[in-house]
C-alpha positions as a printed NumPy array, in Angstrom:
array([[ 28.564,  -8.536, -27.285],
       [ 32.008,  -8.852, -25.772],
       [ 35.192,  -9.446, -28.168],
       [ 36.13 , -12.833, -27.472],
       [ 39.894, -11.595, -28.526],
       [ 40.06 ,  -9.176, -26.006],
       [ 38.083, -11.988, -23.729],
       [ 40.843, -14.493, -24.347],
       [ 43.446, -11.841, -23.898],
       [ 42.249, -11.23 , -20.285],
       [ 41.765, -15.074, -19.524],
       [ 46.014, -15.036, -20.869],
       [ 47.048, -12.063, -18.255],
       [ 44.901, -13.962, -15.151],
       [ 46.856, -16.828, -15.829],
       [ 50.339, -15.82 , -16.848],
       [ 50.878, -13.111, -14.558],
       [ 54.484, -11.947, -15.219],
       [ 55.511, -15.331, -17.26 ],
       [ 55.667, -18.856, -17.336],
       [ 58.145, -19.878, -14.989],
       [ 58.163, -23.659, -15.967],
       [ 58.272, -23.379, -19.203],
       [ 60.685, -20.963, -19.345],
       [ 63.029, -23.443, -17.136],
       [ 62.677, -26.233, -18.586],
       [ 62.007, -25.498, -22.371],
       [ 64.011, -24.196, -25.292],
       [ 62.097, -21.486, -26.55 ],
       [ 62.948, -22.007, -30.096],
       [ 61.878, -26.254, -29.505],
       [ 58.821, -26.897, -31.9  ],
       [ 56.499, -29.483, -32.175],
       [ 52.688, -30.763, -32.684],
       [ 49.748, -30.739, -30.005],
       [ 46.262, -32.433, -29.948],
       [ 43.17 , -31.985, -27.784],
       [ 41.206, -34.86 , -27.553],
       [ 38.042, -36.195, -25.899],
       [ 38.349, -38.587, -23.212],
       [ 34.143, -39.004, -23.565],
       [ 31.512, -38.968, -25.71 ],
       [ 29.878, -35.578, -25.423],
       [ 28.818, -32.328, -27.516],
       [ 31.739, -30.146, -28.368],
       [ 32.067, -26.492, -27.626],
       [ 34.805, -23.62 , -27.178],
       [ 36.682, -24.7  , -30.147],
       [ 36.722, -21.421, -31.983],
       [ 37.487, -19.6  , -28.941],
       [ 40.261, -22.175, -28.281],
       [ 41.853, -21.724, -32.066],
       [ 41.437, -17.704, -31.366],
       [ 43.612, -18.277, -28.154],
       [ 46.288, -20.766, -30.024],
       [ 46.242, -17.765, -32.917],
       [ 46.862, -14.878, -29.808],
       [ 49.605, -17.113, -28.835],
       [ 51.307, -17.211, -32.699],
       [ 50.292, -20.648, -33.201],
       [ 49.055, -22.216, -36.812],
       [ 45.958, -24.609, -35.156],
       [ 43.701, -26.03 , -37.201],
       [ 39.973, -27.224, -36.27 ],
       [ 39.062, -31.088, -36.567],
       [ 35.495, -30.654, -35.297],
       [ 32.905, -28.131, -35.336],
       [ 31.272, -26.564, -32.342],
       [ 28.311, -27.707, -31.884],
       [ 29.377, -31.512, -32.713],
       [ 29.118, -34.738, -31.553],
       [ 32.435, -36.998, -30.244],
       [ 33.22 , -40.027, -29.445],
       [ 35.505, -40.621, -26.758],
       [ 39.081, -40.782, -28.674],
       [ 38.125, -38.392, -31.15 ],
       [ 40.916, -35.482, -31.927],
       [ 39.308, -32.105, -31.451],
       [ 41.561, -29.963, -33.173],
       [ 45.962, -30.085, -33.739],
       [ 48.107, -26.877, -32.697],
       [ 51.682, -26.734, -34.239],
       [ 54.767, -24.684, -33.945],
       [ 56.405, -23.006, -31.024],
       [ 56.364, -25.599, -28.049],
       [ 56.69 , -22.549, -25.37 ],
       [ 53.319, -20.987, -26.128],
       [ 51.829, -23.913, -26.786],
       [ 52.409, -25.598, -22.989],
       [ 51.314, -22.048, -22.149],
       [ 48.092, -21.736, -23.78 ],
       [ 47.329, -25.527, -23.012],
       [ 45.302, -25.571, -19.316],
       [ 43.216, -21.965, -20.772],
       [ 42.425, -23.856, -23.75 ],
       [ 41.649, -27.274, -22.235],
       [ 39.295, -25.16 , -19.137],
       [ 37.312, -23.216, -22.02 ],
       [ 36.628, -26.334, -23.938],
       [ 35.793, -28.571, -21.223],
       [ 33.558, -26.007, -19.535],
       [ 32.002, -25.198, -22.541],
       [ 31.591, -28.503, -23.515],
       [ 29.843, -29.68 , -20.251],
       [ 27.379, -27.255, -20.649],
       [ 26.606, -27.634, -24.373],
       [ 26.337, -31.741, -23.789],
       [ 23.804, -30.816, -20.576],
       [ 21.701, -28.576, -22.683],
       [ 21.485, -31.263, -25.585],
       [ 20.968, -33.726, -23.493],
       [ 17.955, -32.005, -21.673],
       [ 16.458, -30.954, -24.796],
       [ 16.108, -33.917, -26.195],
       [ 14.021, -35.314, -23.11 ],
       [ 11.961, -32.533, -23.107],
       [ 11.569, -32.612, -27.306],
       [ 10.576, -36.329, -26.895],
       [  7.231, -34.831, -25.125],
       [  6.908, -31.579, -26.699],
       [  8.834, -31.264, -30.1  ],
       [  8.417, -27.31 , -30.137],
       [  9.333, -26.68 , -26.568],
       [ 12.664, -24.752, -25.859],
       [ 15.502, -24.96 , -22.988],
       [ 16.612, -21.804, -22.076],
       [ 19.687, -20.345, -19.772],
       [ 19.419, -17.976, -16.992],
       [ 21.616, -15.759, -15.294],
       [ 23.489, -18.312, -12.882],
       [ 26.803, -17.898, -14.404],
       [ 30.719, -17.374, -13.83 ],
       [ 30.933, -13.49 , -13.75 ],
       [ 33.604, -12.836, -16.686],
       [ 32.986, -15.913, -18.154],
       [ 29.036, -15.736, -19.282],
       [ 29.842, -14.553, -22.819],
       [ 31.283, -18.193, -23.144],
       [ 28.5  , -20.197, -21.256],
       [ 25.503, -18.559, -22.967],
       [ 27.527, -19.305, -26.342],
       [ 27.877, -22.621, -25.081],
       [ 23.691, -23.552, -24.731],
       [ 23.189, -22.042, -27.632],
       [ 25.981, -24.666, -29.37 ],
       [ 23.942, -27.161, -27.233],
       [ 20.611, -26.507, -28.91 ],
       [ 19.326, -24.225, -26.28 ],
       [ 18.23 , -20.157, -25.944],
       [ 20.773, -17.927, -24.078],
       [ 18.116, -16.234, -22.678],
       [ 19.032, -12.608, -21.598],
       [ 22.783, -12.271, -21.584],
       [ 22.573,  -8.888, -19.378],
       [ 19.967,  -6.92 , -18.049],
       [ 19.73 ,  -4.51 , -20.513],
       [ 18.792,  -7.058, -23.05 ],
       [ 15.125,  -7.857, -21.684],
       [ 12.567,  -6.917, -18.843],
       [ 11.521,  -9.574, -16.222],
       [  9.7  ,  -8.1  , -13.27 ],
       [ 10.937, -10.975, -10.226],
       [  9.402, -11.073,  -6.765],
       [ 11.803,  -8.401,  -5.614],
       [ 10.977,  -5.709,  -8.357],
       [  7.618,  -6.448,  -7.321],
       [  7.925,  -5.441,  -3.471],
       [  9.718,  -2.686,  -4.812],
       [  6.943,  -1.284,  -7.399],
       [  4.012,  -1.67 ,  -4.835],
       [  2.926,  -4.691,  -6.167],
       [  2.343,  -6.985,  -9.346],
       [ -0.485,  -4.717, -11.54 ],
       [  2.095,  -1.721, -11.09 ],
       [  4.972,  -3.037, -11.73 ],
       [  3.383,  -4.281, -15.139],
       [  2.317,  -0.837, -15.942],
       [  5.613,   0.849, -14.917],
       [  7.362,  -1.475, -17.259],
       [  4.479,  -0.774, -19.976],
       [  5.701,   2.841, -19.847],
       [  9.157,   2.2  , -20.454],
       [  9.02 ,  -0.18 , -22.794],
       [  8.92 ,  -0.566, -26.622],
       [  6.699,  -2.465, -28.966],
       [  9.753,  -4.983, -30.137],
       [ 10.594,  -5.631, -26.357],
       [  8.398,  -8.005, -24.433],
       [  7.453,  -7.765, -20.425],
       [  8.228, -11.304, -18.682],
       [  7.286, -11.555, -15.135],
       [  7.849, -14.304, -12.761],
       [  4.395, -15.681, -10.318],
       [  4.697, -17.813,  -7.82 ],
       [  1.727, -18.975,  -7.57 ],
       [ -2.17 , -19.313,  -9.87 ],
       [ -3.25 , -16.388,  -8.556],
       [ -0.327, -14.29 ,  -9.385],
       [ -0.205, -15.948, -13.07 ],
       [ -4.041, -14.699, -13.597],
       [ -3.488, -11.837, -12.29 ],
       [  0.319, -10.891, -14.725],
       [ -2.17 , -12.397, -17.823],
       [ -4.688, -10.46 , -17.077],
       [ -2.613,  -7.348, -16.596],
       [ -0.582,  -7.533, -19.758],
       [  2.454,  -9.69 , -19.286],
       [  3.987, -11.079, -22.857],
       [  5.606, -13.715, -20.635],
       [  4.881, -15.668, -17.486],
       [  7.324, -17.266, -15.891],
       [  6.265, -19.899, -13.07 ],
       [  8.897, -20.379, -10.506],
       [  9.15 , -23.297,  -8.725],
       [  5.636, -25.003,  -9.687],
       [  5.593, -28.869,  -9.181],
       [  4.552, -30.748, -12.672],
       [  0.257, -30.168, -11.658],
       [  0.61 , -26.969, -10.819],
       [  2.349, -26.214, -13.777],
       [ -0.012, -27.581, -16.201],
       [ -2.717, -26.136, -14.11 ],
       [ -0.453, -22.514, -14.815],
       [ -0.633, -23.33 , -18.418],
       [ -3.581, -23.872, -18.743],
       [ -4.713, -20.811, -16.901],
       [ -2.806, -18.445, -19.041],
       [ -3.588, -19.841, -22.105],
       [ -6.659, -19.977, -21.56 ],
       [ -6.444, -15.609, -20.643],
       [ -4.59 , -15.453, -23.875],
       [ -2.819, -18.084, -26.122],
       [  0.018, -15.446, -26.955],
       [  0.765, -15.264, -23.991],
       [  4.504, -17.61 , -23.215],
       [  4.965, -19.696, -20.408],
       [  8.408, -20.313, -19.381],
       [  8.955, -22.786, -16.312],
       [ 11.551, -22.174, -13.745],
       [ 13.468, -23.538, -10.671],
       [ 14.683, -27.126,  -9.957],
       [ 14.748, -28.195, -13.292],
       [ 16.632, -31.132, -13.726],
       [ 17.626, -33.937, -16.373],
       [ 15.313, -36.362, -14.461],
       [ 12.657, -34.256, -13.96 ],
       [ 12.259, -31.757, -17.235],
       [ 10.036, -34.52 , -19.078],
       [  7.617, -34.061, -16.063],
       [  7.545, -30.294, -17.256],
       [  7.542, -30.256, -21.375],
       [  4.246, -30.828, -22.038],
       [  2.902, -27.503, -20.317],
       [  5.541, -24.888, -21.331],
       [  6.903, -22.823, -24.288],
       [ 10.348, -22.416, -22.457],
       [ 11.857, -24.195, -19.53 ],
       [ 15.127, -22.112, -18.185],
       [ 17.308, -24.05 , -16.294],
       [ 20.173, -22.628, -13.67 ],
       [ 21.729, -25.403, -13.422],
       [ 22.973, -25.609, -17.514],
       [ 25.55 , -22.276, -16.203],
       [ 25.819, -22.921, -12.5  ],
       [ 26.71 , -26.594, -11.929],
       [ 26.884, -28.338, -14.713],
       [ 29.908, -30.876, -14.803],
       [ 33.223, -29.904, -17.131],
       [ 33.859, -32.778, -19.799],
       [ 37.099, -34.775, -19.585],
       [ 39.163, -33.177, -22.705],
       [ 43.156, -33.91 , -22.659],
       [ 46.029, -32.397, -24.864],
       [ 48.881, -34.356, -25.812],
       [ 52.122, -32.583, -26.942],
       [ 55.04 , -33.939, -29.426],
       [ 58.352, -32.646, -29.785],
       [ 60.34 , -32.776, -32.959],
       [ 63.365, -34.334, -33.511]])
């Protein structure tokens, strides 16, 4: 796992560069004063630790109104920063894009699972790897605030055999068996079909997980059903085009539904931070 300090730390140098020139133009850097975030919508709240770790990196005293992971109205104070009014204009558009970002995609993720729990309690939204490259530490933390399963956060962390490893291998049964040899019992195989004959053939040939890309709704449950019926342990995850308005189509015939769109184009909550001076 990355260090979110050090994360945050790189996030400052992208957008300081060599300093602050308005601040440091129009501010008196010993000036002091109180700052709020607040939400401008209702919506599920996420980034605020990372947020109070920048504040902290900055040498500010912040303090947390909500928890990550939270429900807010729109109105509600997220958390107050105090102190230093330099740092604090400084920190304020890295603080407000983590949290809205984050926030977005925790509020999708919710928001989808609850469809898809409302027609099959035990199923499970997961993420993929669509994401912002140097910023996927912070999106996968932010479906799991949401309710949902980061999925594999690198590509050391899991196998899944795709369409491409498959060309590569020779075909479907050896790819299984390559990945057989080199992996262990705690780690699973997951292979993606694209098709019923393709999800017989990865049951049939060992797969611990079957993921069926692109399916419409009946051909999914007809995939479920197939594999299931090869071997109950087996999970099916469903994949590609998932959407709010379509996931409920899906639930009923899947252990796991991953879903690009939670990382790749999911839309940023409104969040704003107001700043007071003193004296």
């Amino acid at each position: 796992m990355p260090d979110m300090r050090e994360e945050l730390m790189r996030f400052l140098v992208e957008d300081v560069g060599y300093g602050d020139i308005t601040t440091g133009a129009v501010v008196d850097p010993e000036s002091t004063g109180k700052g709020r975030i607040v939400a401008e919508e209702d919506c599920v709240i996420a980034g605020v630790e990372a947020a109070c770790e920048l504040f902290s990196i900055l040498g500010l005293p912040v303090t947390a109104r909500i928890e990550d992971g939270s429900r807010v109205k729109k109105g509600d104070t997220v958390m107050g920063v105090s102190g230093r009014l330099a740092p604090m204009l400084t920190g304020e558009r890295l603080a407000l894009n983590i949290l809205m970002r984050m926030s977005g995609i925790a509020t999708e993720t919710a928001n989808m699972l609850k469809i898809a729990r409302s027609k099959n309690p035990k199923v499970r939204i997961a993420a993929t790897r669509k994401t912002t490259p140097g910023f996927r530490y912070f999106e996968k933390m932010a479906v799991v605030l949401g309710g949902g399963d980061s999925h594999r956060l690198r590509l050391d962390d899991g196998i899944l055999v795709k369409e491409n490893h498959i060309e590569a291998a020779g075909g479907l049964e050896r790819a299984i068996e390559l990945a057989k040899e080199r992996t262990t019992f705690a780690r699973k195989i997951e292979v993606e079909v694209t098709d019923l004959d393709m999800a017989e053939r990865a049951a049939r040939a060992g797969a611990d997980i079957i993921m069926l890309d692109n399916f419409d709704p009946e051909a999914a449950k007809r995939g479920y059903e197939l594999v299931k019926s090869i071997d109950s342990r087996i999970i099916v995850e469903i994949s590609g085009g998932i959407s709010r308005e379509n996931i409920g189509d899906y639930a009923a015939f899947a252990d796991v539904i991953s879903v690009g769109a939670l990382t790749h184009s999911v839309r940023a909550c409104s969040l704003s931070m107001d700043i007071f001076r003193e004296g």
